[in-house]
N, C-alpha and C positions, 0 to 999 in steps of 0.2 A: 374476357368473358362477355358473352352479350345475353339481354333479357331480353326475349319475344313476349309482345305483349298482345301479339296478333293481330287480326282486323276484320273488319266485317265479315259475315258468313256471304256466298257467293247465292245468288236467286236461285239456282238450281240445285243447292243441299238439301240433300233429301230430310225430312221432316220440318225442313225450316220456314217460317214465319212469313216467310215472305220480306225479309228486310235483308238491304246490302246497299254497298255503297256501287251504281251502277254507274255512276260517272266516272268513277277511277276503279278499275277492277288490279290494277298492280295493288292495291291495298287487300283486297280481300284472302283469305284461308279456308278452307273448307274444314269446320270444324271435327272431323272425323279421321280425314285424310291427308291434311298438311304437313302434316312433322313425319311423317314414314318416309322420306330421303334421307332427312336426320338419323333416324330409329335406324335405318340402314347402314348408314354410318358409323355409325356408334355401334352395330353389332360385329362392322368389322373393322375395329379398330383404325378407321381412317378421320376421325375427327381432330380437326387443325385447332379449332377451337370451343371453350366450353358455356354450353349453350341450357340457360335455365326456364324455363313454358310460364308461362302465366297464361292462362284459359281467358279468350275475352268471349261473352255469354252473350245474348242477343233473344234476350226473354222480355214478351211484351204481357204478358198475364198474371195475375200477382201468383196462382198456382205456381208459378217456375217451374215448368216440366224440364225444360233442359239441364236448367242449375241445379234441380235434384239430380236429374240422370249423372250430371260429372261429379256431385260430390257423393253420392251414393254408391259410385261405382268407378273412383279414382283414388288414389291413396297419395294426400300432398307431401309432399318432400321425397315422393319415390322416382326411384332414379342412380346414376354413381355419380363420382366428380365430374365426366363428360357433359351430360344430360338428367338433365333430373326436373319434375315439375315443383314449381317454387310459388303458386297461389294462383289468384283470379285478377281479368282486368288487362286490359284497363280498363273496361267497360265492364258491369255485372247487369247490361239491361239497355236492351233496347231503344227506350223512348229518348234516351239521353236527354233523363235529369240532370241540371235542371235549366237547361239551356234549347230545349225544342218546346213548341207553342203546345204540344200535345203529350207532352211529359207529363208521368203519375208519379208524387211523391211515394203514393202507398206502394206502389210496385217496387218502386227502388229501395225502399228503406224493407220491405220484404224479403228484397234479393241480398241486401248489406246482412241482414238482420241472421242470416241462413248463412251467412260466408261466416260470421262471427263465430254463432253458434257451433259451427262444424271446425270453427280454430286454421281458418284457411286464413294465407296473407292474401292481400289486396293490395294492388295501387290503381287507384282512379285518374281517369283523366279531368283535367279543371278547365277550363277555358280563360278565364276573368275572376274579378274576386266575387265578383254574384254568385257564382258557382261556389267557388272556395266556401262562401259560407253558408251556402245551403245542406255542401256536403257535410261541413263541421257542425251544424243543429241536428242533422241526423244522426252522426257519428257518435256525437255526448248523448241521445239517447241511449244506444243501443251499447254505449259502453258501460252504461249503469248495471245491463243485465250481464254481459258477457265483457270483459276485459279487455281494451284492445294492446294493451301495451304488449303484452307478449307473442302477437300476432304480425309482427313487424308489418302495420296498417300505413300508406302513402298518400300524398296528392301530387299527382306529375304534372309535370310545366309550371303550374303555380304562378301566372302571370299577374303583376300588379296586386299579391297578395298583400297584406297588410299586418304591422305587428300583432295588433289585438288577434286577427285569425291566426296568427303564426302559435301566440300564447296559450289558446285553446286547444290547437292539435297537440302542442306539447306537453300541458296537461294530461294527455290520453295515453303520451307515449308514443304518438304516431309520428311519422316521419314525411317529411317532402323530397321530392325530386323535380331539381329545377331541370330547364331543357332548352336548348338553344336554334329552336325555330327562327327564333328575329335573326340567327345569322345571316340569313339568306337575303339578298336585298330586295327590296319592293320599291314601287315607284303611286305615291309620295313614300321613304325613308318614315316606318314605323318606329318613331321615338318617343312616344308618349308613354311614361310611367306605368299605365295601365297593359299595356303591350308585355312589360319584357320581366321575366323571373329576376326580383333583386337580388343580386347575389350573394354582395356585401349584407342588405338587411338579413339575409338566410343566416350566414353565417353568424352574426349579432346578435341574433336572435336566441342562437342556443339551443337551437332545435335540430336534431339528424337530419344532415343533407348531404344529396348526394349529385349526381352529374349525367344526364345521358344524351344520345345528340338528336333523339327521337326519330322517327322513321326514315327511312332514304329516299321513297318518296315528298318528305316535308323539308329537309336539312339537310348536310352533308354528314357520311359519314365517319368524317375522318374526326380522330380527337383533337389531330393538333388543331386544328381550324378551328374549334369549339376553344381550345386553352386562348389562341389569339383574341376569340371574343370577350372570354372572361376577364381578360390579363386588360385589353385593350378599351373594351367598348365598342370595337368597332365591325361593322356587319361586312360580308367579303368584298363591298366596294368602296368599304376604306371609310363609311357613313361612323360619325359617331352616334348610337342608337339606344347607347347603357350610361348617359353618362349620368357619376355619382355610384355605378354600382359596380365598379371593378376589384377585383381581388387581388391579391398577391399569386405571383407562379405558383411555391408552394400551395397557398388553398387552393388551385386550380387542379393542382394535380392530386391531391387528397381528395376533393370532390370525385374526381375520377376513378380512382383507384382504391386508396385506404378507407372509404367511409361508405361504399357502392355493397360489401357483403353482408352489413347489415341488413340490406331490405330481404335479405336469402337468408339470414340465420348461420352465414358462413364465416365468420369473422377468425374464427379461428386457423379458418383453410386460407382464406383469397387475400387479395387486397395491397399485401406489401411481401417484402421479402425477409421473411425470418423463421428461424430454425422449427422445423415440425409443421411449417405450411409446405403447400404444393408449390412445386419449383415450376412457376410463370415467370419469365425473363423474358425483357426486353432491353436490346441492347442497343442505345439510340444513336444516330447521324451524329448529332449537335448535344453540347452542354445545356440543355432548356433552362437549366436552372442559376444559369451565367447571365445577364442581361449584357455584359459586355463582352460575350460571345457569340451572342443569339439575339441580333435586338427582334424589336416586337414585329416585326413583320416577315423576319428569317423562322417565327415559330412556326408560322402557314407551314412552312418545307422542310419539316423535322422527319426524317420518316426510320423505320427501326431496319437496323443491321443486321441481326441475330435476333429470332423468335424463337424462345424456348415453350412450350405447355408441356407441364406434369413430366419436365427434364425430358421430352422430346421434341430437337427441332423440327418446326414445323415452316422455318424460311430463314434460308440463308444468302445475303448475296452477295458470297464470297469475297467481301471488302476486308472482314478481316484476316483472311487468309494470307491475302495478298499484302500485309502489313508487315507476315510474320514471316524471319527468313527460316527458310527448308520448308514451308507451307507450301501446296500446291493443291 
């Protein structure tokens, strides 16, 4: 399953602000017209994979003309198992509080304040822990009036976050998602604490967490390459860049998998395999879960044999065919 959390609005959407990311336009969505290949898809039954919308908003004025327009005239959790919209975000706001020199608290915490109230989920993007806790002093506001725990509320990436912020979101009920940008190598080798989602502390912590590889433009999209991170430390040129924060395989693959339907309210349906959920199967190369079948650097090259979603294959390649005698 994957979460789109969208991206900038493009300079030429019609009624838009004027804001986009014009230096990298493979990021941007045009808020109107993005997902109608999908929608297409999905009305004729050719989706390979199940795909849930998070609206990212790009409202610079505390009125929110936009973020009224989508919750006034969007219904969240609408949709089937294929497609369906699952909240706002990663952005609910332009100025991007609180990390741009011309960010408004009041604006943001007007657009939070209006997601809450209408009972939409949210996951925001965090940059550092500056962020991290400027979004949590706003969050325990606005929880005082409207609840968030039942809102399944996030903070994605969550880089160099810290216990005491970890203890506060949990308080709320709100959940993190960590994200594996430092995979990618830079030069100098971003190793400094404040860079990288701890993962070990997430876990420790006791706070819902979950795993995504973040955009394809930022990281790679492959999970195993993200599991090598977690499991390893190590960024894809072999750099140690986490160390102190690695996991076990299992919590690498729980982050992944069994702990990801919470921020969707799906827990019931997704996640793992068991009786009365939707039949997602993957059918892997390698034991991942053997180190002395799979050591740490043969997880790079795990790739799946058999893709089931909702009990139709959707990739086969014919390896296990070819395993089984009279198969052809």
């Amino acid at each position: 399953m994957s979460d789109d959390k969208g991206g900038s609005w493009p300079v030429d959407t019609l009624g838009s602000q004027g804001v986009a990311d014009t230096a990298n336009r493979t990021n941007n969505i045009n808020p109107f017209t993005g997902y109608d290949h999908f929608l297409a898809l999905g009305r004729e039954g050719r989706m390979s994979m199940r795909l849930r919308i998070f609206f990212y908003m790009q409202d610079l004025h505390a009125d929110l003309p936009f973020l009224n327009a989508r919750v006034n005239n969007q219904f969240h959790d609408f949709g089937d198992d294929w497609i369906k919209v699952s909240g706002l975000g990663e952005r609910i706001y332009s100025g991007g509080f609180p990390f741009t020199p011309n960010a408004s608290p009041q604006v943001y915490e007007a657009a939070a304040r209006l997601t809450a109230q209408r009972g939409w989920a949210h996951d925001e993007h965090a940059g550092g822990l500056a962020d991290e806790k400027a979004f949590t002093e706003v969050w325990e506001k606005i929880d005082k009036d409207f609840p968030l725990a039942p809102l399944r509320w996030s903070l994605a990436h969550v880089p160099g976050i810290d216990l005491d912020t970890l203890h506060r979101l949990q308080a709320m009920g709100v959940g993190v998602s960590a994200a594996g940008s430092r995979y990618v190598a830079s030069t100098p080798p971003r190793t400094s604490p404040k860079d990288i989602s701890p993962f070990r502390l997430l876990i420790e912590s006791g706070i819902h967490v979950g795993y995504g590889s973040d955009g394809g433009t930022v990281s790679a999209l492959n999970p195993w390459a993200h599991m090598y991170y977690m499991v390893t430390g190590k960024n894809n040129a072999g750099q140690l860049v986490a160390a102190g924060q690695t996991i076990t395989r299992m919590q690498a693959l729980r982050m992944y998998t069994a702990s990801q339907p919470w921020f969707t309210r799906e827990e019931d349906k997704l996640g793992s395999i068991e009786v009365n959920k939707l039949a997602d199967i993957a059918v892997l190369s390698e034991d991942f879960l053997d180190p002395s079948k799979v050591p740490d650097d043969a997880i790079k090259h795990i790739t799946s044999v058999l893709t089931i979603v909702g009990g139709k294959t959707v990739y086969d390649s014919g390896i296990l065919h070819a395993a089984t005698p009279g198969r052809h």
